[in-house]
C-alpha positions in Angstrom: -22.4 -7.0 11.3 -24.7 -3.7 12.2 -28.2 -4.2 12.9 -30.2 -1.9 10.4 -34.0 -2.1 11.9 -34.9 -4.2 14.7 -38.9 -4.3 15.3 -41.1 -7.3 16.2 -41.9 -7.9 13.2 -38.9 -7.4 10.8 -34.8 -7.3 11.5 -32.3 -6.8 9.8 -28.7 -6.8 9.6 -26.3 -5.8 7.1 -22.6 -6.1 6.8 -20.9 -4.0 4.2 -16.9 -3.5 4.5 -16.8 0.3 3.1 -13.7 0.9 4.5 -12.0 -2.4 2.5 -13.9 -1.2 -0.4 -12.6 2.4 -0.1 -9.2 1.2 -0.1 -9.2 -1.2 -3.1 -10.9 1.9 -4.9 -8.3 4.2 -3.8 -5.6 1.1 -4.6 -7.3 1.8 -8.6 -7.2 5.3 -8.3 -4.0 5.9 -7.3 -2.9 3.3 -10.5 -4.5 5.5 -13.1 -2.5 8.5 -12.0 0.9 6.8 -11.8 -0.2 5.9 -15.3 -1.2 9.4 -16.5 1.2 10.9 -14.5 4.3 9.2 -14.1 5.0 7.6 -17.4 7.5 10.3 -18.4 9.1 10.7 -15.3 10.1 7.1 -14.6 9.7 4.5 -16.7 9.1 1.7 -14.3 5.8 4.0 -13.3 3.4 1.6 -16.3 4.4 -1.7 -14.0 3.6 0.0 -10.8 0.2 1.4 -11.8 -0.7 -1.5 -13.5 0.4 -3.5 -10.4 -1.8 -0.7 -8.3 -4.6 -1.3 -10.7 -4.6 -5.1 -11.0 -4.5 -5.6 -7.4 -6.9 -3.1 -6.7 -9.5 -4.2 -8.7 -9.1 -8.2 -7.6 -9.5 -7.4 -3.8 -12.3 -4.9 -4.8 -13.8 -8.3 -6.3 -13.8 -10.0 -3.8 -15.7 -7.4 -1.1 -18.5 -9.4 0.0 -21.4 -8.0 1.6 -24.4 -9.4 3.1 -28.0 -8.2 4.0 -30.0 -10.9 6.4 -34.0 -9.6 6.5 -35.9 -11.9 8.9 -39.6 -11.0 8.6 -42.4 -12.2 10.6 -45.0 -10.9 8.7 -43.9 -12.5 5.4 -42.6 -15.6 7.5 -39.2 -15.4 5.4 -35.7 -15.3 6.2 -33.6 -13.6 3.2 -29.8 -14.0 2.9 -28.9 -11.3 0.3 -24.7 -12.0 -0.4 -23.6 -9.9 -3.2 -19.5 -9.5 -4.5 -18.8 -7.2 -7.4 -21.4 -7.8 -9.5 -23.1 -11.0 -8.1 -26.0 -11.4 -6.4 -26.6 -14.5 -4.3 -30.6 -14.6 -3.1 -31.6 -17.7 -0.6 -34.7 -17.1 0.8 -35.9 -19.8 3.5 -39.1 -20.3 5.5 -38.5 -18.4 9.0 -40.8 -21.3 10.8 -37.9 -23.5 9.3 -35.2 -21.7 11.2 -33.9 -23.3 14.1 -31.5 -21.0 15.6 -28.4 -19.0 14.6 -25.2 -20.4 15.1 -21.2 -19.4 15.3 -19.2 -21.6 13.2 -15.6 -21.7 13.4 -12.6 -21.8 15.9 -11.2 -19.4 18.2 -8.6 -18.2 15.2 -11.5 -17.6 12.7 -15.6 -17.7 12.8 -18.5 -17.1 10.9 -22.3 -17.0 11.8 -24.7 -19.7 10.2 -28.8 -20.1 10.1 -29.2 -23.9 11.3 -32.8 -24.8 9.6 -35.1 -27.4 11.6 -34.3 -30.5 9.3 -30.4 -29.6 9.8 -29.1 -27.9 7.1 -27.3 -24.9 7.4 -27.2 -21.1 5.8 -23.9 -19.8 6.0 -24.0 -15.7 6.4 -20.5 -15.1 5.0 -18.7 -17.2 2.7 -15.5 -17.0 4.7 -14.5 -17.1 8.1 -12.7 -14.1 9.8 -11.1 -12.8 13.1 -12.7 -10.0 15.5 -16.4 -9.4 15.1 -19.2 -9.7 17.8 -20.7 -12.9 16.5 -21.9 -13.9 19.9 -23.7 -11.0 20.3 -25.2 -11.0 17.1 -25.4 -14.9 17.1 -27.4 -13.9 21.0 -29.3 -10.9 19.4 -30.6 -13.6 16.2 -32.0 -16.1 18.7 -33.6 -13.9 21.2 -35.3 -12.2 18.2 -36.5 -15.5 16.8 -37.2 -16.8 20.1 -40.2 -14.0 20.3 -41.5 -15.7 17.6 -42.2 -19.4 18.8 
């Protein structure tokens, strides 16, 4: 996760996997032209690019990116998670927020909002390995610590 704009007022943090999405594109790219180009050189070449094409195109589905806008001045945190061509919006008082928190074990984590009344916001919809969620989980609370 990369912090975007970080002001007393506003922050926000995106997390948008170009280089998985790049690949998956490439992965569907390169499956057209074994298509177009190999088909009369080997005629195996139609399974592999379709193969190159299918796969490319399910991973490429499942890209998820996130945009998390907490804003002082509106009083609103905004969890924007969007995959392919799905767009999830959950939009929650920021005076409701109680902190942010790491969820997970040492194998895999994710970060969550944890609202006052105990329910929680996950950021991601999966858990995964490397990351600096403790310092963004650090950076979250500090910010929203200003605020109280």
């Amino acid at each position: 996760m990369r912090i975007v704009e970080d002001t007393p007022n506003r922050l926000v943090l995106t997390n948008s996997p170009w280089f998985h999405a790049t690949l998956f594109a490439l992965a569907v790219v390169g499956g057209i032209c074994i298509l177009l180009f190999g088909l009369d050189k080997d005629p195996i070449a139609p399974v592999i690019g379709v193969m190159f094409i299918a796969v490319g195109l399910f991973f490429l589905a499942l890209v998820h990116r996130l945009r998390l806008t907490l804003d002082r001045t509106r009083n609103t945190a905004e969890i924007l998670q969007s995959r392919w061509r799905m767009e999830d919006v959950k939009i929650v008082p920021l005076s409701d927020v109680k902190e942010v928190a790491v969820d997970g074990d040492d194998e895999a984590q994710s970060l969550m909002i944890v609202c006052r009344d105990g329910t929680t916001h996950p950021l991601m919809q999966y858990h995964y390995t490397g990351g600096d969620h403790d310092i963004v989980r650090n950076r979250l609370n500090a910010w929203l610590a200003e605020t109280r």
